[in-house]
C-alpha positions as CSV (number, residue, x, y, z in Angstrom):
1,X,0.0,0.0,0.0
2,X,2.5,2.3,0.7
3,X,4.5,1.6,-2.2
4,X,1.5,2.9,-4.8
5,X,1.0,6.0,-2.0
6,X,4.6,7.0,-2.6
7,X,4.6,8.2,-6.1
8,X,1.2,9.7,-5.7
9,X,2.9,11.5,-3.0
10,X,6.0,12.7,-4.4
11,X,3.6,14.1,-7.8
12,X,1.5,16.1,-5.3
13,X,4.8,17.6,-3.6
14,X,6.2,18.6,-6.8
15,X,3.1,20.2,-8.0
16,X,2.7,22.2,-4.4
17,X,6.3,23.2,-5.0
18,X,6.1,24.4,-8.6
19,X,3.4,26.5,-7.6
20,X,4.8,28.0,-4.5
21,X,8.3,28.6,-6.6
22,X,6.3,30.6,-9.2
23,X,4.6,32.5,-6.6
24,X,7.5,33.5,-4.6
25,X,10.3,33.9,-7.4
26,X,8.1,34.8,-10.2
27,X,10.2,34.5,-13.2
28,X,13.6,34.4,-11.7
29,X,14.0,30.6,-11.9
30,X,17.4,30.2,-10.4
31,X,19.8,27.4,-10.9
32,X,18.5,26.0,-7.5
33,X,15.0,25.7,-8.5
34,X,16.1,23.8,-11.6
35,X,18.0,21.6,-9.3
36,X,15.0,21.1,-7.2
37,X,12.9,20.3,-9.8
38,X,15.5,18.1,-11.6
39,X,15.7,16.3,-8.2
40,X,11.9,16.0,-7.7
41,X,11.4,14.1,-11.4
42,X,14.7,12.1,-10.3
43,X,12.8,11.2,-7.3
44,X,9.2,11.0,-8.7
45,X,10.7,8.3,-11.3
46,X,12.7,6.2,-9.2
47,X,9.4,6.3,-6.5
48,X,7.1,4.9,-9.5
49,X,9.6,2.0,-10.5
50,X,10.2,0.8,-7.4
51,X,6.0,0.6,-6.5
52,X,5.9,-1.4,-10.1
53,X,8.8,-3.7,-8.7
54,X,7.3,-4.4,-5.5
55,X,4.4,-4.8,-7.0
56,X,4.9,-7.1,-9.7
57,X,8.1,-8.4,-9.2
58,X,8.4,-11.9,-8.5
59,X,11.6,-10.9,-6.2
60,X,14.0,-12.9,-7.6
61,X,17.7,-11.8,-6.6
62,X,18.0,-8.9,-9.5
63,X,14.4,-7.9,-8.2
64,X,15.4,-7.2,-4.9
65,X,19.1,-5.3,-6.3
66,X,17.0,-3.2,-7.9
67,X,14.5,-2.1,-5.4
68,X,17.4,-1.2,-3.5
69,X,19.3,1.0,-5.4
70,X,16.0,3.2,-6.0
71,X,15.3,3.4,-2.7
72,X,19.1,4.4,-2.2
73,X,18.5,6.8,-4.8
74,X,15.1,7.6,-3.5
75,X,16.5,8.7,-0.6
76,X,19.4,10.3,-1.8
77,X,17.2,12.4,-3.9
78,X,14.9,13.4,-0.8
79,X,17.7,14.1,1.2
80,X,19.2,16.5,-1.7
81,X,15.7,18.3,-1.8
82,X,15.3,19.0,1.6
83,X,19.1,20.8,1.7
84,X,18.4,22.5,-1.8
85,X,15.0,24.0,0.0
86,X,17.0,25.0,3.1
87,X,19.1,27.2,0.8
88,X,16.0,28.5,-0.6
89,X,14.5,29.8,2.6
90,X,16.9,32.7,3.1
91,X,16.4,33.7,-0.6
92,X,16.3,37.6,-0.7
93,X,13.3,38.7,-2.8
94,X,13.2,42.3,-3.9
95,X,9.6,44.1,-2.7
Protein backbone atom coordinates (compact mmCIF):
# COMPACT_ATOMS: atom_id res chain seq x y z
CA UNK A 1 0.00 0.00 0.00
CA UNK A 2 2.49 2.27 0.67
CA UNK A 3 4.53 1.62 -2.17
CA UNK A 4 1.54 2.88 -4.83
CA UNK A 5 0.95 5.99 -2.02
CA UNK A 6 4.64 7.03 -2.58
CA UNK A 7 4.56 8.24 -6.12
CA UNK A 8 1.16 9.70 -5.73
CA UNK A 9 2.86 11.54 -3.01
CA UNK A 10 5.97 12.68 -4.39
CA UNK A 11 3.58 14.13 -7.84
CA UNK A 12 1.50 16.12 -5.35
CA UNK A 13 4.79 17.63 -3.58
CA UNK A 14 6.16 18.61 -6.83
CA UNK A 15 3.11 20.24 -7.97
CA UNK A 16 2.74 22.19 -4.41
CA UNK A 17 6.26 23.17 -4.95
CA UNK A 18 6.13 24.38 -8.61
CA UNK A 19 3.44 26.49 -7.64
CA UNK A 20 4.77 27.99 -4.52
CA UNK A 21 8.32 28.59 -6.55
CA UNK A 22 6.32 30.59 -9.19
CA UNK A 23 4.57 32.47 -6.58
CA UNK A 24 7.45 33.53 -4.63
CA UNK A 25 10.26 33.87 -7.42
CA UNK A 26 8.12 34.84 -10.17
CA UNK A 27 10.19 34.50 -13.25
CA UNK A 28 13.62 34.35 -11.71
CA UNK A 29 14.02 30.60 -11.88
CA UNK A 30 17.42 30.23 -10.37
CA UNK A 31 19.78 27.45 -10.88
CA UNK A 32 18.48 25.99 -7.52
CA UNK A 33 15.00 25.71 -8.47
CA UNK A 34 16.07 23.82 -11.63
CA UNK A 35 18.00 21.61 -9.31
CA UNK A 36 14.97 21.14 -7.22
CA UNK A 37 12.91 20.34 -9.77
CA UNK A 38 15.47 18.14 -11.61
CA UNK A 39 15.74 16.34 -8.21
CA UNK A 40 11.92 16.02 -7.74
CA UNK A 41 11.37 14.14 -11.38
CA UNK A 42 14.67 12.09 -10.27
CA UNK A 43 12.79 11.23 -7.29
CA UNK A 44 9.21 11.02 -8.74
CA UNK A 45 10.67 8.32 -11.33
CA UNK A 46 12.70 6.20 -9.24
CA UNK A 47 9.38 6.25 -6.48
CA UNK A 48 7.14 4.94 -9.46
CA UNK A 49 9.63 1.99 -10.52
CA UNK A 50 10.18 0.78 -7.38
CA UNK A 51 5.99 0.64 -6.51
CA UNK A 52 5.88 -1.38 -10.08
CA UNK A 53 8.85 -3.68 -8.73
CA UNK A 54 7.30 -4.36 -5.54
CA UNK A 55 4.44 -4.81 -7.03
CA UNK A 56 4.86 -7.13 -9.70
CA UNK A 57 8.08 -8.40 -9.17
CA UNK A 58 8.35 -11.91 -8.53
CA UNK A 59 11.61 -10.87 -6.24
CA UNK A 60 13.96 -12.88 -7.57
CA UNK A 61 17.65 -11.81 -6.58
CA UNK A 62 18.02 -8.90 -9.52
CA UNK A 63 14.37 -7.91 -8.24
CA UNK A 64 15.40 -7.23 -4.92
CA UNK A 65 19.13 -5.34 -6.26
CA UNK A 66 16.98 -3.24 -7.94
CA UNK A 67 14.47 -2.12 -5.39
CA UNK A 68 17.36 -1.16 -3.48
CA UNK A 69 19.34 0.97 -5.38
CA UNK A 70 16.03 3.17 -6.02
CA UNK A 71 15.28 3.38 -2.67
CA UNK A 72 19.11 4.43 -2.19
CA UNK A 73 18.45 6.78 -4.82
CA UNK A 74 15.11 7.60 -3.52
CA UNK A 75 16.46 8.68 -0.55
CA UNK A 76 19.41 10.32 -1.78
CA UNK A 77 17.20 12.43 -3.93
CA UNK A 78 14.90 13.42 -0.81
CA UNK A 79 17.73 14.14 1.19
CA UNK A 80 19.22 16.47 -1.75
CA UNK A 81 15.69 18.29 -1.82
CA UNK A 82 15.33 19.00 1.65
CA UNK A 83 19.15 20.83 1.67
CA UNK A 84 18.35 22.52 -1.76
CA UNK A 85 15.02 24.02 0.02
CA UNK A 86 16.97 24.97 3.09
CA UNK A 87 19.13 27.25 0.84
CA UNK A 88 15.96 28.51 -0.56
CA UNK A 89 14.54 29.76 2.65
CA UNK A 90 16.91 32.66 3.07
CA UNK A 91 16.42 33.69 -0.55
CA UNK A 92 16.25 37.58 -0.67
CA UNK A 93 13.32 38.71 -2.77
CA UNK A 94 13.18 42.25 -3.89
CA UNK A 95 9.58 44.09 -2.66
Amino acid sequence: LLSTILPISVLIAMGAGMFDARTRFKKKFGPLIIQKAFLGSILLLSSMVTAILINYDTFSLLGKSCIVVLSIVSFMCSGLLGKKGGQLLDAKLPG
